[in-house]
Backbone and ligand atoms as CSV (ligand in chain L), in Angstrom:
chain,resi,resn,atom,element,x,y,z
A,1,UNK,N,N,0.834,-1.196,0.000
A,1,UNK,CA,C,0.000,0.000,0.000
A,1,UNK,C,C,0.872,1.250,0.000
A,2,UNK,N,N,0.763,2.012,-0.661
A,2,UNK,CA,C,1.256,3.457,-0.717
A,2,UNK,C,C,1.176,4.279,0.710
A,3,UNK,N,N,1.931,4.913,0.876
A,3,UNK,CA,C,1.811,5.403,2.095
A,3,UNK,C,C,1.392,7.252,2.198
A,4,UNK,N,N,0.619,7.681,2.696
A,4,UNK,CA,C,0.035,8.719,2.535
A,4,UNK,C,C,0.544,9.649,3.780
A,5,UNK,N,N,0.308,11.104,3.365
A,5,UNK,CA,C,1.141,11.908,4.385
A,5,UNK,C,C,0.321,11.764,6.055
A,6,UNK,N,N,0.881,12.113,7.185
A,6,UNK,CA,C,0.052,11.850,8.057
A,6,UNK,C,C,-0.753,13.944,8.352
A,7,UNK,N,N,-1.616,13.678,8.464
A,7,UNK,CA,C,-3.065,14.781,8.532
A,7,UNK,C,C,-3.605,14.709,9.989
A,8,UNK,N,N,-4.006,16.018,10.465
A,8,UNK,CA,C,-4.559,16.033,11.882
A,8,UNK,C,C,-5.987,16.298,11.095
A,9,UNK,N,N,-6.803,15.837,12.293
A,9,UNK,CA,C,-8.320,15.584,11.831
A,9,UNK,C,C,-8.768,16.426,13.227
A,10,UNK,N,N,-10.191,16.386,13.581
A,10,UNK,CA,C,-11.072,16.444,14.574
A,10,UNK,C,C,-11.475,15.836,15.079
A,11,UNK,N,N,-12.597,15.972,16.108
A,11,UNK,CA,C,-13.024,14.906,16.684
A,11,UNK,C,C,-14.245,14.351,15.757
A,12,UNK,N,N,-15.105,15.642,15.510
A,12,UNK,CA,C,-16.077,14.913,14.057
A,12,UNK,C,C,-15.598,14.279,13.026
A,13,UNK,N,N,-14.277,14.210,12.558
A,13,UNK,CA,C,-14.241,13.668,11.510
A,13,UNK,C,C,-13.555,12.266,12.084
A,14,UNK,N,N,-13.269,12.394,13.420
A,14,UNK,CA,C,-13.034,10.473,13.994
A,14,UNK,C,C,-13.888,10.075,14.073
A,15,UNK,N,N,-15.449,10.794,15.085
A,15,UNK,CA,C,-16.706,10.048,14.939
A,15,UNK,C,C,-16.790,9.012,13.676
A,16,UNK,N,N,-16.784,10.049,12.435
A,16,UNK,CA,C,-16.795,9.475,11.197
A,16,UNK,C,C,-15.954,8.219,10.757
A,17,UNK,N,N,-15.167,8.574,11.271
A,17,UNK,CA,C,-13.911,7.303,10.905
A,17,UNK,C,C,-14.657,6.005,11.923
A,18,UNK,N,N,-14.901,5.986,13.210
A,18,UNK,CA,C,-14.901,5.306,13.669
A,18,UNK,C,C,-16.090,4.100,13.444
A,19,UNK,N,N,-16.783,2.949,13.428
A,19,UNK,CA,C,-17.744,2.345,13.557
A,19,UNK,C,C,-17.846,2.333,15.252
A,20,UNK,N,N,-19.123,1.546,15.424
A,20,UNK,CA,C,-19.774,1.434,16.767
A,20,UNK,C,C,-18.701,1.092,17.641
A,21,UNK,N,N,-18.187,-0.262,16.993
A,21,UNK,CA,C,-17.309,-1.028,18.523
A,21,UNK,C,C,-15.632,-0.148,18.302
A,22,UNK,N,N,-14.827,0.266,17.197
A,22,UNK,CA,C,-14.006,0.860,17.433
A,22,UNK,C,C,-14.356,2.545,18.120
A,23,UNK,N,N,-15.222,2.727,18.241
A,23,UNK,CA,C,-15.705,3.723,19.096
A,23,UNK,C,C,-16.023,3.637,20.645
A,24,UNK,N,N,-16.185,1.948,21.011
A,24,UNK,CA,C,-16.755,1.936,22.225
A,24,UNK,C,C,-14.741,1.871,22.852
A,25,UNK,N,N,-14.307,0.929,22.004
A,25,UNK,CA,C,-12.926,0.976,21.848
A,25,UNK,C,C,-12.348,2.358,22.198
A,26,UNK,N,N,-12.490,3.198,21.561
A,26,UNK,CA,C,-11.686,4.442,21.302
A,26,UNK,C,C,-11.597,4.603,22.581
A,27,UNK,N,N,-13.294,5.183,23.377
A,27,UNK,CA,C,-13.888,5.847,24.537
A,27,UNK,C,C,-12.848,5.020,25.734
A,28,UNK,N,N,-13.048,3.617,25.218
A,28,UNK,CA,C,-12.424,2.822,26.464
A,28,UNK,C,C,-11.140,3.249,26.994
A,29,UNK,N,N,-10.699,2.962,25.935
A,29,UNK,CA,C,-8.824,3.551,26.459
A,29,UNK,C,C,-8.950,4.704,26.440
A,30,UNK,N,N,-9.158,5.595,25.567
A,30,UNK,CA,C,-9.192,6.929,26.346
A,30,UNK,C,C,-9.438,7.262,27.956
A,31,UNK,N,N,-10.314,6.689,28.597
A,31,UNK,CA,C,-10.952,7.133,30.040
A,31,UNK,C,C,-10.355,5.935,30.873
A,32,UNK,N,N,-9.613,4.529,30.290
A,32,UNK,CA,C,-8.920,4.216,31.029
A,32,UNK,C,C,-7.721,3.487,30.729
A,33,UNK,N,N,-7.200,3.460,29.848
A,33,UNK,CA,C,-6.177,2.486,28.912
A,33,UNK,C,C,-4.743,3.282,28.299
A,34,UNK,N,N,-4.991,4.492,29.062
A,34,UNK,CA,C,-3.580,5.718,28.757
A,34,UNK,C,C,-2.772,5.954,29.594
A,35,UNK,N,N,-1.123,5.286,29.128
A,35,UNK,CA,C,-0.175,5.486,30.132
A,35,UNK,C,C,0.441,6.784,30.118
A,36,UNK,N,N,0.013,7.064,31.634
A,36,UNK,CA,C,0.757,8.713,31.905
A,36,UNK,C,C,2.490,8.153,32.807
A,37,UNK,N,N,3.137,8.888,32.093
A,37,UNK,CA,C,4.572,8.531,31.969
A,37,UNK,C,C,4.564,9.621,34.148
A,38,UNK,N,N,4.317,10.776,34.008
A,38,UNK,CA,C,4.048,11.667,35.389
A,38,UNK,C,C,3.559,10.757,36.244
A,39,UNK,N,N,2.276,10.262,35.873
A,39,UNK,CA,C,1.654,9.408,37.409
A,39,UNK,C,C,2.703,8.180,37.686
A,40,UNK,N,N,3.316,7.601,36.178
A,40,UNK,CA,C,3.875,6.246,36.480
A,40,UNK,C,C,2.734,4.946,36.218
A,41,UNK,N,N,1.426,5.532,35.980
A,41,UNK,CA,C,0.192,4.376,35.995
A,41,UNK,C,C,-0.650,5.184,34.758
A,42,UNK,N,N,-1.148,4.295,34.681
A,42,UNK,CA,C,-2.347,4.796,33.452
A,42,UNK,C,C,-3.342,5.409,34.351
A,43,UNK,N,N,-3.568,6.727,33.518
A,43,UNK,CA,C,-4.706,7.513,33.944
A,43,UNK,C,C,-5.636,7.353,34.424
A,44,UNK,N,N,-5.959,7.588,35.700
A,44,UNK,CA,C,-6.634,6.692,36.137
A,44,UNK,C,C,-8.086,7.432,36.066
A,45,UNK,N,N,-8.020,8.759,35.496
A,45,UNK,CA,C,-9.368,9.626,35.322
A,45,UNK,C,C,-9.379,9.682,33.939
A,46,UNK,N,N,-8.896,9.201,33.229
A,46,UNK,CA,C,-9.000,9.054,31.900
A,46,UNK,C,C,-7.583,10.544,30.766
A,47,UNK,N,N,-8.127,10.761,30.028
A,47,UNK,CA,C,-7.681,12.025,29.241
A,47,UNK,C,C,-8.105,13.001,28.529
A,48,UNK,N,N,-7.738,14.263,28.442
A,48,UNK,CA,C,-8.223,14.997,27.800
A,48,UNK,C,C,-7.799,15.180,26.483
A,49,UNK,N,N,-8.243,15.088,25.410
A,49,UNK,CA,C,-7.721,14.715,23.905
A,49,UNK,C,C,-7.610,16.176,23.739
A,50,UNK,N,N,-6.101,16.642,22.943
A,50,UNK,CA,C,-6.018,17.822,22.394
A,50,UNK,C,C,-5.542,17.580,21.100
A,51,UNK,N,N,-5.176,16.532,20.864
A,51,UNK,CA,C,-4.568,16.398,19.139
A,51,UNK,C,C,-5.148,15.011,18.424
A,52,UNK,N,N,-5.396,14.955,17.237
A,52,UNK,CA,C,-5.848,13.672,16.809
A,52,UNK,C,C,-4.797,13.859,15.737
A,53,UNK,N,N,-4.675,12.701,15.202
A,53,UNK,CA,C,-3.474,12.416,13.880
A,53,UNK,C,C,-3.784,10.796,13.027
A,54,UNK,N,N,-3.866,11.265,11.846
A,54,UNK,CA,C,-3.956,10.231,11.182
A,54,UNK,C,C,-2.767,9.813,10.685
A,55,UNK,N,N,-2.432,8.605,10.653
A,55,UNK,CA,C,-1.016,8.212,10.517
A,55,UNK,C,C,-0.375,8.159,9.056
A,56,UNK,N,N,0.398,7.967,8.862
A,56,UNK,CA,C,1.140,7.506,7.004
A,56,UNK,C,C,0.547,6.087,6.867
A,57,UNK,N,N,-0.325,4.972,8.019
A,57,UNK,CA,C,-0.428,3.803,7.929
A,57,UNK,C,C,-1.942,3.984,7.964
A,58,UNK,N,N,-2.843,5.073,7.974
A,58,UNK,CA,C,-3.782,5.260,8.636
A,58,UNK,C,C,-4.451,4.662,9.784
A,59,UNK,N,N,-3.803,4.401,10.701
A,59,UNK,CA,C,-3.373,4.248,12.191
A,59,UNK,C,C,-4.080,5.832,12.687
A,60,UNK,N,N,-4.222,5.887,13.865
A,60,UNK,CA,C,-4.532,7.515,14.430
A,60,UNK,C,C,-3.714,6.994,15.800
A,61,UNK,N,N,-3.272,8.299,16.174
A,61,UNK,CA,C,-2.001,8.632,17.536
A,61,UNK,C,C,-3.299,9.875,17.687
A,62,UNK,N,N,-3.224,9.850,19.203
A,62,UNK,CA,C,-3.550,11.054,20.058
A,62,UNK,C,C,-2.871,11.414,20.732
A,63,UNK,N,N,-2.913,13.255,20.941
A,63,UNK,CA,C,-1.878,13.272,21.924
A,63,UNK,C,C,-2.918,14.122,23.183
A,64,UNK,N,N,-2.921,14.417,24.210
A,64,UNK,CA,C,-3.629,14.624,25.580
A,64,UNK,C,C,-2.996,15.146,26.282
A,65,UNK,N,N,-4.058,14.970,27.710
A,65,UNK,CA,C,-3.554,15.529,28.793
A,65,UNK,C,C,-3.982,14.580,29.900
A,66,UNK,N,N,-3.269,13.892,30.863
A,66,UNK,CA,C,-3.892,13.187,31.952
A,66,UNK,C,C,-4.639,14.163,32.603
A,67,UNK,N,N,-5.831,13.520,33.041
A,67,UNK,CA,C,-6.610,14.317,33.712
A,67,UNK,C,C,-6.860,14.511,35.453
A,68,UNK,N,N,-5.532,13.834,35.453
A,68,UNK,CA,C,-4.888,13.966,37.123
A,68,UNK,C,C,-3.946,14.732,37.265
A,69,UNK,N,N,-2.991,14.214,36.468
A,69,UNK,CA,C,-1.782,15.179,36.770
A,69,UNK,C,C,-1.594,16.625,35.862
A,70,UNK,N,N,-2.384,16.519,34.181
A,70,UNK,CA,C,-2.392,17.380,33.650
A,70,UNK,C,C,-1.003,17.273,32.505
A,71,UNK,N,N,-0.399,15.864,32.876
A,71,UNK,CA,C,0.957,16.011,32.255
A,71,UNK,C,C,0.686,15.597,31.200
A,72,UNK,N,N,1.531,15.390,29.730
A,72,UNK,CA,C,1.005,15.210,28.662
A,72,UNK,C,C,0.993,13.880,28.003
A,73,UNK,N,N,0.119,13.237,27.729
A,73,UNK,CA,C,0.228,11.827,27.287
A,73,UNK,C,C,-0.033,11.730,25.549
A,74,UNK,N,N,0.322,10.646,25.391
A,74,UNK,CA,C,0.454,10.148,23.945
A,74,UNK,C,C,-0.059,8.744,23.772
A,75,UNK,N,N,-1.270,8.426,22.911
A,75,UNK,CA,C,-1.468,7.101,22.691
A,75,UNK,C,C,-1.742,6.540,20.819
A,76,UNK,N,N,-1.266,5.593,20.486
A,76,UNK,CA,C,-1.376,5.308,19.147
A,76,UNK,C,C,-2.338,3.719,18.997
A,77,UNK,N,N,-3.505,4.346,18.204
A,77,UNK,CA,C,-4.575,2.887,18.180
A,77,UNK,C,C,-4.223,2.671,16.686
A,78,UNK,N,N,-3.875,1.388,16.607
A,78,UNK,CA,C,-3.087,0.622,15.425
A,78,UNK,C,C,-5.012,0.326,14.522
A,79,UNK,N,N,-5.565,1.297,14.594
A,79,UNK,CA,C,-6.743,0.446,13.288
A,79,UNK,C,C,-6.516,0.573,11.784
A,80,UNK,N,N,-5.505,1.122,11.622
A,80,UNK,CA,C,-4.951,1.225,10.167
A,80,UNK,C,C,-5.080,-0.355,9.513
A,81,UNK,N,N,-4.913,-1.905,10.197
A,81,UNK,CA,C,-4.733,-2.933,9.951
A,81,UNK,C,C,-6.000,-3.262,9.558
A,82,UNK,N,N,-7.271,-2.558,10.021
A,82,UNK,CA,C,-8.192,-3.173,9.615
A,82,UNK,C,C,-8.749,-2.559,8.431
A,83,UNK,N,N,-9.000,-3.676,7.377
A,83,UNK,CA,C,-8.683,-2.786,5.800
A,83,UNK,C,C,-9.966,-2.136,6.185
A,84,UNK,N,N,-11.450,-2.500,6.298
A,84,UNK,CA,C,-12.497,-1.600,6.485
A,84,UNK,C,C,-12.180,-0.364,6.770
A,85,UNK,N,N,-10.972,-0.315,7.577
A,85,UNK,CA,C,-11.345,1.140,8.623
A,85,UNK,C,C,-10.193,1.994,7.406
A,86,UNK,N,N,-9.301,0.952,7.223
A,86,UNK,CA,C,-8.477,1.933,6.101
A,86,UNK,C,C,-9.013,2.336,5.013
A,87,UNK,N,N,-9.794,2.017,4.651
A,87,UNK,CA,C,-10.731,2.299,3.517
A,87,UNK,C,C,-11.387,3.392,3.477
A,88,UNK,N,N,-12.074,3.804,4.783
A,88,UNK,CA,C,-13.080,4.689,5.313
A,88,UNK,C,C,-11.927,6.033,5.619
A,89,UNK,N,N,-10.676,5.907,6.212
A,89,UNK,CA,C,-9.337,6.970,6.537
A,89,UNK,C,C,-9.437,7.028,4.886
A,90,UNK,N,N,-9.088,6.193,3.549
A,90,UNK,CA,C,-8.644,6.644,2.288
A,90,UNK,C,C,-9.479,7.629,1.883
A,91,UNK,N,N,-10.792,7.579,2.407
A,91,UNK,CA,C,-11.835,8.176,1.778
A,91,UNK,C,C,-12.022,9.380,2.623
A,92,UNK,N,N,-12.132,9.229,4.078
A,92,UNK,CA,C,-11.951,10.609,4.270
A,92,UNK,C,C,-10.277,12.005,3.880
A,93,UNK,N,N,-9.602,11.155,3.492
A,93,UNK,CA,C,-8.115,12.130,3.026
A,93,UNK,C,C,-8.824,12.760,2.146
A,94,UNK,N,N,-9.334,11.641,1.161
A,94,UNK,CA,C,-10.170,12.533,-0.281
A,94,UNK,C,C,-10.786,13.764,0.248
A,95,UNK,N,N,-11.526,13.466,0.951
A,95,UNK,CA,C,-12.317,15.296,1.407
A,95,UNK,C,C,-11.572,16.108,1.832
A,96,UNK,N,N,-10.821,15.624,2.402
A,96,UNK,CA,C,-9.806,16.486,3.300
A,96,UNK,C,C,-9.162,17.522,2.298
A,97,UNK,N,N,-8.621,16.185,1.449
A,97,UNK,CA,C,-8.090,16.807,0.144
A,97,UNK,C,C,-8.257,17.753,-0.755
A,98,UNK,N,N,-9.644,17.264,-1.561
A,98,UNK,CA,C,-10.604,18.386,-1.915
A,98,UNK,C,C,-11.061,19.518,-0.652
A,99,UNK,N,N,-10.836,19.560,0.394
A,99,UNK,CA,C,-11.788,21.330,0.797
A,99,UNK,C,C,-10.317,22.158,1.198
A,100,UNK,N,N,-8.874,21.290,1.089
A,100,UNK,CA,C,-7.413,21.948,0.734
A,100,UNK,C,C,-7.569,22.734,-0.333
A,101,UNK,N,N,-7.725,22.259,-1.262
A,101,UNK,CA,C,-8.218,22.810,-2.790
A,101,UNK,C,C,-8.889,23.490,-3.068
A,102,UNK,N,N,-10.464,23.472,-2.616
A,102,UNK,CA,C,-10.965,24.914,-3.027
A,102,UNK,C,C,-10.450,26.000,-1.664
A,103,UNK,N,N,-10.045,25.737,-0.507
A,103,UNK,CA,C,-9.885,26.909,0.541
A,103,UNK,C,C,-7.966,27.750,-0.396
L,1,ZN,ZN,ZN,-0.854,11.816,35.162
C-alpha cells in the first residue's frame, strides 16, 4: 500500500472514521487504557484529547492531557490494519483533500 502523508483531523471527523465497537474501543482507552509517563500508571481519570493524527499507515495517535496530573500523554490505536477502517481513513483524506483545494 502506498503510504500517505500523516493529517490532523477532529473529533467529528473520527466520529466518522470510527464504527460502533471501534468507538466503544476508542472511549475505552481513552478514560482508562492511557499510560501517563508523570503518574507512572495509566490515567486513572482518563484524558483529555487535544490532538488527533492520522497516521502515514492510517493508524490515528492522540496526543492529551492526563486528567490527574495534567501532564502530557500520547497514545497510538493501530486500526490502520483493519482494511475496512483503512478504507473509510482513504476516503476521508479525499475530502480532506478536496476542501485543501478549493480553501
Ligand atoms: Zn498523570
Amino acid at each position: 500500500m502506498r503510504s500517505s502523508p500523516e493529517v490532523a483531523i477532529n473529533s467529528f471527523q473520527l466520529a466518522v472514521l470510527l464504527d460502533d465497537t471501534e468507538k466503544l474501543f476508542y472511549n475505552f482507552v481513552i478514560d482508562h487504557l492511557v499510560f501517563c509517563a508523570h503518574c507512572r500508571a495509566l490515567a486513572k481519570d482518563g484524558v483529555e484529547v487535544t490532538e488527533i493524527c492520522l497516521t502515514t499507515m492510517n493508524d490515528i495517535w492522540i496526543k492529551g492531557r492526563c486528567r490527574v496530573c495534567h501532564h502530557e500523554v500520547v497514545r497510538l490505536f493501530t486500526f490502520g490494519s483493519n482494511e475496512l477502517f483503512y478504507a473509510r481513513a482513504s476516503q476521508l483524506r479525499k475530502t480532506i483533500n478536496l476542501k485543501l483545494k478549493k480553501a
